[in-house]
PDB file of N, CA, C and O in Angstrom:
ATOM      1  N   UNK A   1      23.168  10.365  -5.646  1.00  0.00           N
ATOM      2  CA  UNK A   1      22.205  10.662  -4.611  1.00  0.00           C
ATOM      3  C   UNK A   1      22.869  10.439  -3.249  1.00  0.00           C
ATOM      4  O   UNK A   1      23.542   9.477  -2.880  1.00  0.00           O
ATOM      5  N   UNK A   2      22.559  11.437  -2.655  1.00  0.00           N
ATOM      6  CA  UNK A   2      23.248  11.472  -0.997  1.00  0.00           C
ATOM      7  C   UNK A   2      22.470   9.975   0.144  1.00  0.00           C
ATOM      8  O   UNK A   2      21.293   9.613   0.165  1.00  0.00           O
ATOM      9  N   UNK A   3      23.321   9.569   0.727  1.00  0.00           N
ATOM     10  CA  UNK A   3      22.155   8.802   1.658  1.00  0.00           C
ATOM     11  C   UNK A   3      21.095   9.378   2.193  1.00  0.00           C
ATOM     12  O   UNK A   3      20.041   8.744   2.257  1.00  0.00           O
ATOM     13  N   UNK A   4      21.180  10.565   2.627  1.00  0.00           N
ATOM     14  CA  UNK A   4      19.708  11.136   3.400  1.00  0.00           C
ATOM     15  C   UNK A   4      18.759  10.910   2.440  1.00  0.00           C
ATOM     16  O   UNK A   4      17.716  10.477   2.930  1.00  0.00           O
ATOM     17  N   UNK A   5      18.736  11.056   1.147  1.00  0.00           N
ATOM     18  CA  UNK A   5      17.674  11.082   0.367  1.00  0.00           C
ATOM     19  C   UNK A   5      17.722   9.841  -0.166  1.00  0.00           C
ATOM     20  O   UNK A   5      16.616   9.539  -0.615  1.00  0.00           O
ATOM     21  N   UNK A   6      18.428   9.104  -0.290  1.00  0.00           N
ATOM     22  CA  UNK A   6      18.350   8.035  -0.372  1.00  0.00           C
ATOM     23  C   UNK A   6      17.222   6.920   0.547  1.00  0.00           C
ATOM     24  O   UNK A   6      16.348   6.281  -0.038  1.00  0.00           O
ATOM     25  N   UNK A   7      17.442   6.846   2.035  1.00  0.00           N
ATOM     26  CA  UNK A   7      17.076   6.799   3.374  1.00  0.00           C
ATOM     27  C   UNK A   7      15.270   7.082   3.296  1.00  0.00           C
ATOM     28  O   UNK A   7      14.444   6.179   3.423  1.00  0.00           O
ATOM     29  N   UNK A   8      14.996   8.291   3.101  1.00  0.00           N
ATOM     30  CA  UNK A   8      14.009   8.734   2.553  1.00  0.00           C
ATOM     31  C   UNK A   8      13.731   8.377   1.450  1.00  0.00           C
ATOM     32  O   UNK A   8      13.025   7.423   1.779  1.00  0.00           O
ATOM     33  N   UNK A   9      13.712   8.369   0.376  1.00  0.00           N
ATOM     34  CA  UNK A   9      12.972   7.370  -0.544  1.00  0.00           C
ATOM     35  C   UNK A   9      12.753   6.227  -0.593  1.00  0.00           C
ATOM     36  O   UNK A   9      11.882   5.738  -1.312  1.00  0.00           O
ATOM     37  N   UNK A  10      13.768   5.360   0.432  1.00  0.00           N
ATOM     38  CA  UNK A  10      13.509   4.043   1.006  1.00  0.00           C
ATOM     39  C   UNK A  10      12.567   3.596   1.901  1.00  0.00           C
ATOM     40  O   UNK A  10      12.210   2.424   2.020  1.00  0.00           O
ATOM     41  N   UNK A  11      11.958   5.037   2.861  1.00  0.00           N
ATOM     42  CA  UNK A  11      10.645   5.020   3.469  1.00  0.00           C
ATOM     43  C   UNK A  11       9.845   5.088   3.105  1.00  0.00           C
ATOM     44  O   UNK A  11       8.821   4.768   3.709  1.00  0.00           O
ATOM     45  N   UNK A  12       9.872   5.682   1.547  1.00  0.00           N
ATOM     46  CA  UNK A  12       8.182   6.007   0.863  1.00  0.00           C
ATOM     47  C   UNK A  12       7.968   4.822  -0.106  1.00  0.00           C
ATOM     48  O   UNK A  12       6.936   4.472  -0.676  1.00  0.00           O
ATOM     49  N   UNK A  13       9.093   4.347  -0.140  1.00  0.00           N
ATOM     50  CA  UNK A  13       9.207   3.133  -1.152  1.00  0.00           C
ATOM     51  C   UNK A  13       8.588   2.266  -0.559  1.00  0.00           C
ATOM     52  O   UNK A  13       7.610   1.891  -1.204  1.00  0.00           O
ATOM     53  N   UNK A  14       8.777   1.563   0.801  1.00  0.00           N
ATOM     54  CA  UNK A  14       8.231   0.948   1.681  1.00  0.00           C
ATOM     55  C   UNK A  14       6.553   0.648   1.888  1.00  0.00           C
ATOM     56  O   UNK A  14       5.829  -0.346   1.832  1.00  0.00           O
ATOM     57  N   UNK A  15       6.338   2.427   2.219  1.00  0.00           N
ATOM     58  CA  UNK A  15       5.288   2.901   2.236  1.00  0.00           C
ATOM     59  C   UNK A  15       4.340   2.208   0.801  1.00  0.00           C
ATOM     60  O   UNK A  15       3.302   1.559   0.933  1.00  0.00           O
ATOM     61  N   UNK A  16       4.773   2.427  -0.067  1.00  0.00           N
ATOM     62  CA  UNK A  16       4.264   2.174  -1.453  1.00  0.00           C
ATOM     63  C   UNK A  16       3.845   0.779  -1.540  1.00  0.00           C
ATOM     64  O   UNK A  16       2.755   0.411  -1.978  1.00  0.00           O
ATOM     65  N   UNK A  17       4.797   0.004  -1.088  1.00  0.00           N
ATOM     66  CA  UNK A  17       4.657  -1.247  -1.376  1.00  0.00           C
ATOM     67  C   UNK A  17       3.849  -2.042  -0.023  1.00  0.00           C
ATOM     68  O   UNK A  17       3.470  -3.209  -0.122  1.00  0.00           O
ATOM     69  N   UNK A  18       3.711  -1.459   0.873  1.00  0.00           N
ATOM     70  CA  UNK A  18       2.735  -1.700   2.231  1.00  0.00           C
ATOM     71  C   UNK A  18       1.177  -1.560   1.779  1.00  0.00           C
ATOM     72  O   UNK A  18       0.243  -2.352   1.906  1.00  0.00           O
ATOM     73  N   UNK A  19       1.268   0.295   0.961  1.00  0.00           N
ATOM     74  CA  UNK A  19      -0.256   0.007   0.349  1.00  0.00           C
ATOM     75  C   UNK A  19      -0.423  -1.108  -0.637  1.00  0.00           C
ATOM     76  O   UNK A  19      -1.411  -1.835  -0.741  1.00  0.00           O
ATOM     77  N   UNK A  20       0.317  -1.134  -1.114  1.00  0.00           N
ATOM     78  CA  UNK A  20      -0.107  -1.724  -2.631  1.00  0.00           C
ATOM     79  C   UNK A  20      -0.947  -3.258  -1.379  1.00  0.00           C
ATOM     80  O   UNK A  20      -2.146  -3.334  -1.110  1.00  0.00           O
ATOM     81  N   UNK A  21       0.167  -4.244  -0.870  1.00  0.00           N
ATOM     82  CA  UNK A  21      -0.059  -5.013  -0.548  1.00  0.00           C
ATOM     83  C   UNK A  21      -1.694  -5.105   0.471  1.00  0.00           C
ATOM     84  O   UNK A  21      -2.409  -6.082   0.693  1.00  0.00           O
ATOM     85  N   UNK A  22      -1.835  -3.708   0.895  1.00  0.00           N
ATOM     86  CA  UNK A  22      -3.014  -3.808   1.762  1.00  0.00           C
ATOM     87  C   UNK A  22      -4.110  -3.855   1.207  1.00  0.00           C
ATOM     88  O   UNK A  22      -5.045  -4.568   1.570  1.00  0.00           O
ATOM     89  N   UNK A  23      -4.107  -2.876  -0.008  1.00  0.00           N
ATOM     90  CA  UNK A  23      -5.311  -2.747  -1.210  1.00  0.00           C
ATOM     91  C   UNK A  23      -5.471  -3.641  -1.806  1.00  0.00           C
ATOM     92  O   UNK A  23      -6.669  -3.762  -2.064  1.00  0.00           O
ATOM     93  N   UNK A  24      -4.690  -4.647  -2.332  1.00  0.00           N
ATOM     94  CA  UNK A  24      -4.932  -5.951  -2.836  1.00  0.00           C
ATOM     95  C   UNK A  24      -5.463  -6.593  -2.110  1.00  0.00           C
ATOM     96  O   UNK A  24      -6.450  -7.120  -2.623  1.00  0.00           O
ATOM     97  N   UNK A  25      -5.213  -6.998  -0.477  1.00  0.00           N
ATOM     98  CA  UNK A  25      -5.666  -7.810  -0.132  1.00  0.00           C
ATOM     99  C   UNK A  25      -7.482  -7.618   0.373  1.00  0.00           C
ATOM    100  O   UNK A  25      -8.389  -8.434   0.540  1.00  0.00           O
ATOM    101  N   UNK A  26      -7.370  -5.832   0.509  1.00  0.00           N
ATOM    102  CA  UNK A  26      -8.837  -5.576   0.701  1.00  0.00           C
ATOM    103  C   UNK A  26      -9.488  -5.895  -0.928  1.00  0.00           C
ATOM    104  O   UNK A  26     -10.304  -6.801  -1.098  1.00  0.00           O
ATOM    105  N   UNK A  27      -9.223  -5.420  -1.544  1.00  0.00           N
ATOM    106  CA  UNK A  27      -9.538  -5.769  -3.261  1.00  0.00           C
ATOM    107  C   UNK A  27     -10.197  -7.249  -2.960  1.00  0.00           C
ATOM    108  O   UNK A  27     -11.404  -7.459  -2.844  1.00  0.00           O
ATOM    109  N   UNK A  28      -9.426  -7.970  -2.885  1.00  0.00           N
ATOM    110  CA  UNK A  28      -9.535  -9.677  -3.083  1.00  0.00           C
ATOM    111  C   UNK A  28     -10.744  -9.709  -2.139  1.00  0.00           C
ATOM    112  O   UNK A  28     -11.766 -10.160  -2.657  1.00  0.00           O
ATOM    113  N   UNK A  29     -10.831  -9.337  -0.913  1.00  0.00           N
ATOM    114  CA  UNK A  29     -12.222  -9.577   0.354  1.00  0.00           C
ATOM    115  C   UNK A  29     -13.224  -8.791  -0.554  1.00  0.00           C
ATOM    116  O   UNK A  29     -14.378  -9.221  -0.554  1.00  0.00           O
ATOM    117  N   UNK A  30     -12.992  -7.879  -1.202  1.00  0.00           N
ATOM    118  CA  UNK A  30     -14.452  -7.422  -1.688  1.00  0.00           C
ATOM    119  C   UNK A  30     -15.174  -7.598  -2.329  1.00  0.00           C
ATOM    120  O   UNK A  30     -14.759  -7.508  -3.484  1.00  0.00           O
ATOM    121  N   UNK A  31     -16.848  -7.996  -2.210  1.00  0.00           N
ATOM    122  CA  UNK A  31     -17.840  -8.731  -2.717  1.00  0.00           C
ATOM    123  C   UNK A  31     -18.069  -7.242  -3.683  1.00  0.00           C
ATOM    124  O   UNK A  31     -17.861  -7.654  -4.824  1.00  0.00           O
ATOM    125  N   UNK A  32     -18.318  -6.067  -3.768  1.00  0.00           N
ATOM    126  CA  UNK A  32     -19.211  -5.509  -4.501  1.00  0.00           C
ATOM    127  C   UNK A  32     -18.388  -5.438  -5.907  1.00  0.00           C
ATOM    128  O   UNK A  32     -17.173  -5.541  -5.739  1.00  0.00           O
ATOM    129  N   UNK A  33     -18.712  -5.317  -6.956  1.00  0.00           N
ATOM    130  CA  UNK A  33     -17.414  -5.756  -8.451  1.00  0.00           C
ATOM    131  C   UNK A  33     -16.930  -4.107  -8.443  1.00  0.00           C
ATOM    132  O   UNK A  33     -15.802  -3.782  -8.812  1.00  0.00           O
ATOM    133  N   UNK A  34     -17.754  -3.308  -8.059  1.00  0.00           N
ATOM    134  CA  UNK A  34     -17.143  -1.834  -8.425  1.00  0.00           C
ATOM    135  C   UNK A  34     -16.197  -1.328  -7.301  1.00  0.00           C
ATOM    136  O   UNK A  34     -15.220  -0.651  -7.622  1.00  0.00           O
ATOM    137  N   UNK A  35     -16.422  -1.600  -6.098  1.00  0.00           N
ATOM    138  CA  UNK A  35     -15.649  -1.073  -4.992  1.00  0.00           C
ATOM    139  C   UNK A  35     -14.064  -2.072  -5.194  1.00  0.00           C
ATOM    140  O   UNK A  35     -12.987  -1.650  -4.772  1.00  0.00           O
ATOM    141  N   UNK A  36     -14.227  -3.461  -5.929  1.00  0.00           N
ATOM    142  CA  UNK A  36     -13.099  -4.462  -6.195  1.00  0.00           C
ATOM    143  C   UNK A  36     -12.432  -3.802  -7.010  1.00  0.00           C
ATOM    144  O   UNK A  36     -11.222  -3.723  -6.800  1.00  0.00           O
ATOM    145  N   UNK A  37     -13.060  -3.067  -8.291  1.00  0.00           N
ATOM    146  CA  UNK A  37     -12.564  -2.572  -9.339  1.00  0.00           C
ATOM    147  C   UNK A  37     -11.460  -1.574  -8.779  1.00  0.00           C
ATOM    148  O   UNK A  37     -10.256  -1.581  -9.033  1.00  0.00           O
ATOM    149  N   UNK A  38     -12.253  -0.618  -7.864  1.00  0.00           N
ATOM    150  CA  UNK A  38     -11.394   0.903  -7.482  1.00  0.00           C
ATOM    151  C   UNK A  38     -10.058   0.530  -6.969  1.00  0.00           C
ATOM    152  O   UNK A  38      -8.967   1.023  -7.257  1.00  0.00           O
ATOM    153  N   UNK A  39     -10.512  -0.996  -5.678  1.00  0.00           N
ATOM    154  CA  UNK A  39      -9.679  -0.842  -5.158  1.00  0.00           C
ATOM    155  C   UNK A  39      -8.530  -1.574  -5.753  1.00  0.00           C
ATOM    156  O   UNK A  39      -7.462  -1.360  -5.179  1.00  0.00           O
ATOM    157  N   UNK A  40      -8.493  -2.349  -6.719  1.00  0.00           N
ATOM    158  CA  UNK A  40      -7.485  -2.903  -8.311  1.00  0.00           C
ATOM    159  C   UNK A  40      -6.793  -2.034  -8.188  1.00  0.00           C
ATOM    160  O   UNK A  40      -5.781  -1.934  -7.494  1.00  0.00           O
ATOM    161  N   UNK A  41      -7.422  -1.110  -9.052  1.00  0.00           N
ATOM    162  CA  UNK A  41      -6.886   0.026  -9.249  1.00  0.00           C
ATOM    163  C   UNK A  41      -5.789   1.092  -8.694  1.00  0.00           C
ATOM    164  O   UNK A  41      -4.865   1.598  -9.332  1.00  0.00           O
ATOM    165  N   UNK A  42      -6.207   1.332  -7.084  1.00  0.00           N
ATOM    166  CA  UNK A  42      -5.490   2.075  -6.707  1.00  0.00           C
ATOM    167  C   UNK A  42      -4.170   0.944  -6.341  1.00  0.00           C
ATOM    168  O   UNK A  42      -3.043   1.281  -6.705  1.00  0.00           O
ATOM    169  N   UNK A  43      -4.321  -0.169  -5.737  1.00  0.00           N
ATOM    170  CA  UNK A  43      -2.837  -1.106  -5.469  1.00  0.00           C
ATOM    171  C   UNK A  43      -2.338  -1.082  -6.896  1.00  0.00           C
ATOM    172  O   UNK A  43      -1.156  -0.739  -6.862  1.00  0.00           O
ATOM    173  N   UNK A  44      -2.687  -1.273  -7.970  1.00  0.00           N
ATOM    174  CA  UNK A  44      -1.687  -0.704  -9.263  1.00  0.00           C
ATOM    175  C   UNK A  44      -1.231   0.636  -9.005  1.00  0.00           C
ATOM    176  O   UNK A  44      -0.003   0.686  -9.070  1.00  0.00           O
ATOM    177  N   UNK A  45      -1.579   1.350  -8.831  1.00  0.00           N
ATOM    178  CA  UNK A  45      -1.234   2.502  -8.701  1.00  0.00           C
ATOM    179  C   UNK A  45      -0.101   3.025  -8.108  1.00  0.00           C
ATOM    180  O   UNK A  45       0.623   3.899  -8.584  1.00  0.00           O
ATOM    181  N   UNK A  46       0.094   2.151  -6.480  1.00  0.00           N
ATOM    182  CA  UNK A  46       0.478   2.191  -5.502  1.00  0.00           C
ATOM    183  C   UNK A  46       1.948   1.320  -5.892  1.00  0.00           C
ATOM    184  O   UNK A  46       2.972   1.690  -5.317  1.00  0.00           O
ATOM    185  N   UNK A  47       2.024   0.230  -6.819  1.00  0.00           N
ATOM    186  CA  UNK A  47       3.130  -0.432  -7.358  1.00  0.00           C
ATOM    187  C   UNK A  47       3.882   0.036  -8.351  1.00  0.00           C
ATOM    188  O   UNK A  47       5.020  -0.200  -8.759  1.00  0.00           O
ATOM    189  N   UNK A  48       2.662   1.039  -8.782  1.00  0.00           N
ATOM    190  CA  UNK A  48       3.735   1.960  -9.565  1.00  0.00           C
ATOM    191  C   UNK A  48       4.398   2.860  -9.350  1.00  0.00           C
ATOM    192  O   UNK A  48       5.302   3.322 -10.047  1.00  0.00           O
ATOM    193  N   UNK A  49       3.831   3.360  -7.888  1.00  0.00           N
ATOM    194  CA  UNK A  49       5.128   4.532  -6.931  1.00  0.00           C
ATOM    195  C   UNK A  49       5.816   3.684  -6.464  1.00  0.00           C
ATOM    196  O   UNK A  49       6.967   4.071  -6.258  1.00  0.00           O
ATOM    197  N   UNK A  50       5.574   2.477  -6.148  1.00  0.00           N
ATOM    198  CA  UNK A  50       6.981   1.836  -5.816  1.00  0.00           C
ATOM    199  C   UNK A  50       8.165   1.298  -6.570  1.00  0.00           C
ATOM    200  O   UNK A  50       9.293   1.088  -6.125  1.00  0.00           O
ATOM    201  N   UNK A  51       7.747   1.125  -7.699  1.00  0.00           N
ATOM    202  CA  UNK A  51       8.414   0.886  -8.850  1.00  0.00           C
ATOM    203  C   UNK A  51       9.133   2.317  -9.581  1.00  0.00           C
ATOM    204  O   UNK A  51      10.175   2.128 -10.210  1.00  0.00           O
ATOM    205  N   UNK A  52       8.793   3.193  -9.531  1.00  0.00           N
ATOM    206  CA  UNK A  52       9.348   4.613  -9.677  1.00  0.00           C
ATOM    207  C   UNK A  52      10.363   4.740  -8.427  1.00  0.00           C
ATOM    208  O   UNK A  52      11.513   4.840  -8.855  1.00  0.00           O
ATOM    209  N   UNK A  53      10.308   4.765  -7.190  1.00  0.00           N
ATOM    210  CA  UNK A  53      10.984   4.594  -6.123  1.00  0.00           C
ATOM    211  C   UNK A  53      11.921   3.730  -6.393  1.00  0.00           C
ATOM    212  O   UNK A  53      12.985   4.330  -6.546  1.00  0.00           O
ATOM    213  N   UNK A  54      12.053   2.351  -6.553  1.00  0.00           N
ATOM    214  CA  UNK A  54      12.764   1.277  -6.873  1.00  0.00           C
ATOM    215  C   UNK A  54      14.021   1.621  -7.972  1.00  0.00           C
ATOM    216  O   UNK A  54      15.197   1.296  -7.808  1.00  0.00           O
ATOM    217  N   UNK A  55      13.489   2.330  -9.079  1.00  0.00           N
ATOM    218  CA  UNK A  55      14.473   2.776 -10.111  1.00  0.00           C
ATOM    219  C   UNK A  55      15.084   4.083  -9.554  1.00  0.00           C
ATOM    220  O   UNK A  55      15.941   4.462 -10.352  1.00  0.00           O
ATOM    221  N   UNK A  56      14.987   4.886  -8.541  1.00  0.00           N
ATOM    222  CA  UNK A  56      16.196   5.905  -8.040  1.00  0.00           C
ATOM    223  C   UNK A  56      17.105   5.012  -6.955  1.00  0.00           C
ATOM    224  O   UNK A  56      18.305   5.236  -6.797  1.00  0.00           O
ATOM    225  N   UNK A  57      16.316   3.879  -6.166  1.00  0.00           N
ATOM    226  CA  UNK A  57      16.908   3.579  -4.274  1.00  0.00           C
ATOM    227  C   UNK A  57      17.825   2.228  -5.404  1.00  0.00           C
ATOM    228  O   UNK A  57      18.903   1.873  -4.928  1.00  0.00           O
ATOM    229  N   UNK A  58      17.532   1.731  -6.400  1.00  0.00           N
ATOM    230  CA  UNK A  58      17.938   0.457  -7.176  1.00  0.00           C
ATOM    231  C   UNK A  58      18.123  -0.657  -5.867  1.00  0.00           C
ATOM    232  O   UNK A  58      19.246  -1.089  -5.604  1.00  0.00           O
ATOM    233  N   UNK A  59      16.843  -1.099  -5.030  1.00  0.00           N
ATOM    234  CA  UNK A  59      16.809  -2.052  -4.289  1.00  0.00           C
ATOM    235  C   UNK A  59      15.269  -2.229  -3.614  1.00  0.00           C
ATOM    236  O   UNK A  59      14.508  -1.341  -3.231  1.00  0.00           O
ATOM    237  N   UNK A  60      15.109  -3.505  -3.605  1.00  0.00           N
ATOM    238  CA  UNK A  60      13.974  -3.800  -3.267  1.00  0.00           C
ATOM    239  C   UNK A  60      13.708  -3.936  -1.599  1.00  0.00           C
ATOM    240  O   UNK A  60      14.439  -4.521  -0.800  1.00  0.00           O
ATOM    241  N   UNK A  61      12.754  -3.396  -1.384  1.00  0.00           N
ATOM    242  CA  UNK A  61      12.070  -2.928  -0.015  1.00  0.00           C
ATOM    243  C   UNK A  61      10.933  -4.137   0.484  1.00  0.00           C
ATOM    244  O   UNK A  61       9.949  -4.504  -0.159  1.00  0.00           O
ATOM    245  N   UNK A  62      11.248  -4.480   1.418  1.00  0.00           N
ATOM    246  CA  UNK A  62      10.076  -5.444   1.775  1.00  0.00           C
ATOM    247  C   UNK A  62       8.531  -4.264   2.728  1.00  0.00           C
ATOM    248  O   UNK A  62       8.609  -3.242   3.411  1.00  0.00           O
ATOM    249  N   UNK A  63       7.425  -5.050   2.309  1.00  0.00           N
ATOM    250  CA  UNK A  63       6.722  -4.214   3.009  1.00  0.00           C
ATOM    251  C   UNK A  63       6.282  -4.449   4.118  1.00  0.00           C
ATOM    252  O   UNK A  63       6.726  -5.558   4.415  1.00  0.00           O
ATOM    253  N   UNK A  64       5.397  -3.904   5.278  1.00  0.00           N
ATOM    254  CA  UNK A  64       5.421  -3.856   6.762  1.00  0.00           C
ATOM    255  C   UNK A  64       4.472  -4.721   6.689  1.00  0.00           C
ATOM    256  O   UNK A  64       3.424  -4.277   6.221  1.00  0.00           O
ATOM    257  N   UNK A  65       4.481  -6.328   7.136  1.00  0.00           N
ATOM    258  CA  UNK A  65       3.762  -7.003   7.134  1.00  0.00           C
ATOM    259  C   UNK A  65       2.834  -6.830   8.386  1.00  0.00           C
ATOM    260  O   UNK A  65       1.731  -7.376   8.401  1.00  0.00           O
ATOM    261  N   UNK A  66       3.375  -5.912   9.656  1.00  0.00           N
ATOM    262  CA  UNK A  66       2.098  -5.667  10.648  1.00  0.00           C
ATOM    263  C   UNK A  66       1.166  -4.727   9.781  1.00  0.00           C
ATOM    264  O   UNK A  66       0.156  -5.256   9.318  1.00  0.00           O
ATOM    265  N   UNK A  67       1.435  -3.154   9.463  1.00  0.00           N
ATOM    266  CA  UNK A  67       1.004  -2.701   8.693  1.00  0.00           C
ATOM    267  C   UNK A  67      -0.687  -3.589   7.900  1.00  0.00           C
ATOM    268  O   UNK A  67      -1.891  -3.354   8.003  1.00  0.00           O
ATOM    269  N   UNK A  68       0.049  -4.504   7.243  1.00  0.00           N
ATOM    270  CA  UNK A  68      -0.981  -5.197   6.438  1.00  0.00           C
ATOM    271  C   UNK A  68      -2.186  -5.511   7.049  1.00  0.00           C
ATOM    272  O   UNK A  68      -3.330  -5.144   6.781  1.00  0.00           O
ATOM    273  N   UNK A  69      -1.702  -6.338   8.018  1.00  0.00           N
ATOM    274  CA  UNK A  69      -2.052  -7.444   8.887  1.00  0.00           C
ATOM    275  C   UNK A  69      -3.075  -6.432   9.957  1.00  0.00           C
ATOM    276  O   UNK A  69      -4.035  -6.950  10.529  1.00  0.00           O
ATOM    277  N   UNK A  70      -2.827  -5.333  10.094  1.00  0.00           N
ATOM    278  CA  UNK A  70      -3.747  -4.068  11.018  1.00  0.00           C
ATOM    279  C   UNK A  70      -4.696  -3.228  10.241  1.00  0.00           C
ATOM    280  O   UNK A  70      -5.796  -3.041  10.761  1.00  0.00           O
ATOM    281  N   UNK A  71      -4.451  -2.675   9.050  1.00  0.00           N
ATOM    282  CA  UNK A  71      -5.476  -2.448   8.124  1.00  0.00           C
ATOM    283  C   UNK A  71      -6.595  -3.715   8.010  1.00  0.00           C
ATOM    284  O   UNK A  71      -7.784  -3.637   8.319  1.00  0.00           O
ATOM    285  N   UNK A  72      -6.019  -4.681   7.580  1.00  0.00           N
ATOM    286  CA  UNK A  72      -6.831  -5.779   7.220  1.00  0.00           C
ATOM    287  C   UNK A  72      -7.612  -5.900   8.225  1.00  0.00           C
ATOM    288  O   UNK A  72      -8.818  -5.829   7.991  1.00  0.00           O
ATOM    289  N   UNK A  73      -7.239  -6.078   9.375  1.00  0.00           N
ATOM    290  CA  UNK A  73      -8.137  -6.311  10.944  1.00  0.00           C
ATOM    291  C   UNK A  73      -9.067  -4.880  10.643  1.00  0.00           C
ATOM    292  O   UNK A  73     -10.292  -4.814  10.540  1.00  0.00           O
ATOM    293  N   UNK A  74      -8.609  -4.373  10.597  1.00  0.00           N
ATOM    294  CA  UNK A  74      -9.665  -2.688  10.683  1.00  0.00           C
ATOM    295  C   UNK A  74     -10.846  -2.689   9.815  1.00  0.00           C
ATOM    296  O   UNK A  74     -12.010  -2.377  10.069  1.00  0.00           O
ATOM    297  N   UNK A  75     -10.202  -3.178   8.554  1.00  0.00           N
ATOM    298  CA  UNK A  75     -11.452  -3.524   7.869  1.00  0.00           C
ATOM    299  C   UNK A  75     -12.435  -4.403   7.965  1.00  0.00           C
ATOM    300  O   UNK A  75     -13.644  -4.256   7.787  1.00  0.00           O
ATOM    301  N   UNK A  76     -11.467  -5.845   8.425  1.00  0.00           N
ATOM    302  CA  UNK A  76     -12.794  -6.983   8.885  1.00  0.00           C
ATOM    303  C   UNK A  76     -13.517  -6.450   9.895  1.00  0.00           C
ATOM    304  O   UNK A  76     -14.708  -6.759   9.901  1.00  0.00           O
ATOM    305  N   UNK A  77     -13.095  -5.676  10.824  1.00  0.00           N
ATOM    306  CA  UNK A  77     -13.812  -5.455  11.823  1.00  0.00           C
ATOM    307  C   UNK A  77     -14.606  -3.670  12.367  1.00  0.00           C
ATOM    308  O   UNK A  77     -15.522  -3.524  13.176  1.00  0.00           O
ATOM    309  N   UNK A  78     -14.041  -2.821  11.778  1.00  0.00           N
ATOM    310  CA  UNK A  78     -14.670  -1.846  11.654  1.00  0.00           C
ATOM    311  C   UNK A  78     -15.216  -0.912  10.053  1.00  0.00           C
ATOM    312  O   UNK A  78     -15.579   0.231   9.775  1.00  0.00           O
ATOM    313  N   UNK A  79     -15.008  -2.134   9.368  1.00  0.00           N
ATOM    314  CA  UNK A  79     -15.576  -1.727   7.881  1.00  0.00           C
ATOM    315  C   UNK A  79     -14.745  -0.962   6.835  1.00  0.00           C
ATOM    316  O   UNK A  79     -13.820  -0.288   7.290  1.00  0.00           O
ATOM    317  N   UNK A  80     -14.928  -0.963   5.524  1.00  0.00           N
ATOM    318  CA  UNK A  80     -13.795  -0.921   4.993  1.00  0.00           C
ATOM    319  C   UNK A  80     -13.931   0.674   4.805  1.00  0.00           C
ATOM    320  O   UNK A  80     -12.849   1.260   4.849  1.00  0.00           O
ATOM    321  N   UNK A  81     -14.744   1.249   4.661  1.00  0.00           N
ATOM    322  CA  UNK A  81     -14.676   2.963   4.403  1.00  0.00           C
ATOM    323  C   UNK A  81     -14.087   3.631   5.858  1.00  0.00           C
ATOM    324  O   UNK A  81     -13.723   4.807   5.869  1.00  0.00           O
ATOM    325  N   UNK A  82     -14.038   2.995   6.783  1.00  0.00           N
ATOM    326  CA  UNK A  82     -13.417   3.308   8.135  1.00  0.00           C
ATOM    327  C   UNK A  82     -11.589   3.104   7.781  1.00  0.00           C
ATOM    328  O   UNK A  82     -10.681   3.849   8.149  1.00  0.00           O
ATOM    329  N   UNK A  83     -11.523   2.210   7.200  1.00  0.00           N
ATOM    330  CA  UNK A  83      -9.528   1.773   7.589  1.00  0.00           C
ATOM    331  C   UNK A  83      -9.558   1.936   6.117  1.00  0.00           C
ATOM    332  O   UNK A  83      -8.665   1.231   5.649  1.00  0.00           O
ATOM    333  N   UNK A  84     -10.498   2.850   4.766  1.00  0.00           N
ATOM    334  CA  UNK A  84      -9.460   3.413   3.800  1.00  0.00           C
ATOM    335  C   UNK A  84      -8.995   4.815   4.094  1.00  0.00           C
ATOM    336  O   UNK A  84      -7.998   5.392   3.660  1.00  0.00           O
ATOM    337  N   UNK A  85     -10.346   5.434   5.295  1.00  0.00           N
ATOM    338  CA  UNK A  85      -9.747   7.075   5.719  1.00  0.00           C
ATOM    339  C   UNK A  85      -8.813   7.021   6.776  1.00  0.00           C
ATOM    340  O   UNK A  85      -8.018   7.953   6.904  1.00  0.00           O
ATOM    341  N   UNK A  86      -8.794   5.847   7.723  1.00  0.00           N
ATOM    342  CA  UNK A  86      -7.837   5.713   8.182  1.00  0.00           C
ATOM    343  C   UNK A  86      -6.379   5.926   7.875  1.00  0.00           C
ATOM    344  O   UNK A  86      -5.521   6.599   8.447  1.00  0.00           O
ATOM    345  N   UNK A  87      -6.334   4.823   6.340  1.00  0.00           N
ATOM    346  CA  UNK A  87      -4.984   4.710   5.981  1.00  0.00           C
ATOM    347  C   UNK A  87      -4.219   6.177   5.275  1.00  0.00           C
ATOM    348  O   UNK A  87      -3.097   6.683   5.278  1.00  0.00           O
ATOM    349  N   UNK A  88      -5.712   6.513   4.635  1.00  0.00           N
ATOM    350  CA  UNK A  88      -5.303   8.171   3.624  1.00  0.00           C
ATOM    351  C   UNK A  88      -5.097   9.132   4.950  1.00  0.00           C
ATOM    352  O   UNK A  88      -4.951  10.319   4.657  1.00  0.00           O
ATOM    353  N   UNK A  89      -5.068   8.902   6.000  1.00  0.00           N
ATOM    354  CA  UNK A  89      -5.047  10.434   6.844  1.00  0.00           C
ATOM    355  C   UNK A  89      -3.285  10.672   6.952  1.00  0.00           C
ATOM    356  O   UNK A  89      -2.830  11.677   7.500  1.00  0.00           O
TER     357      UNK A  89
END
């Protein structure tokens, strides 16, 4: 694999592991058991594109701890169906 694509899969890898970490932590704040469930769900999901990523880049990516840390604010404070269309746009 060339570095450019390399480079690039190291951004989405990133990416991957930024959601995962954000969805968990909204997961964990959420009182309703079904909206907890979904959002389980999709941070598995999200560890598993990073883990697919991980086995082409063969190195581990730390994720954007502002990232986290700004979703999370978005949600405490402008609700969580606001900073999940946020994050999907």
């Amino acid at each position: 694999m060339d570095d450019k694509a390399r480079k690039k899969m190291k951004i989405i890898q990133r990416e991957e592991i930024t959601a995962y970490f954000i969805y968990n932590k909204l997961a964990n704040r959420e009182k309703d058991p079904h909206n907890k469930d979904i959002l389980t769900k999709i941070a598995e999901d999200e560890m598993g594109h990073y883990n697919t990523f991980k086995g082409y880049t063969k190195e581990e990516v730390k994720p954007s701890k502002f990232q986290i840390f700004s979703y999370s604010l978005i949600a405490l404070v402008l609700g969580l169906t606001f900073s999940l269309k946020l994050m999907e746009r």
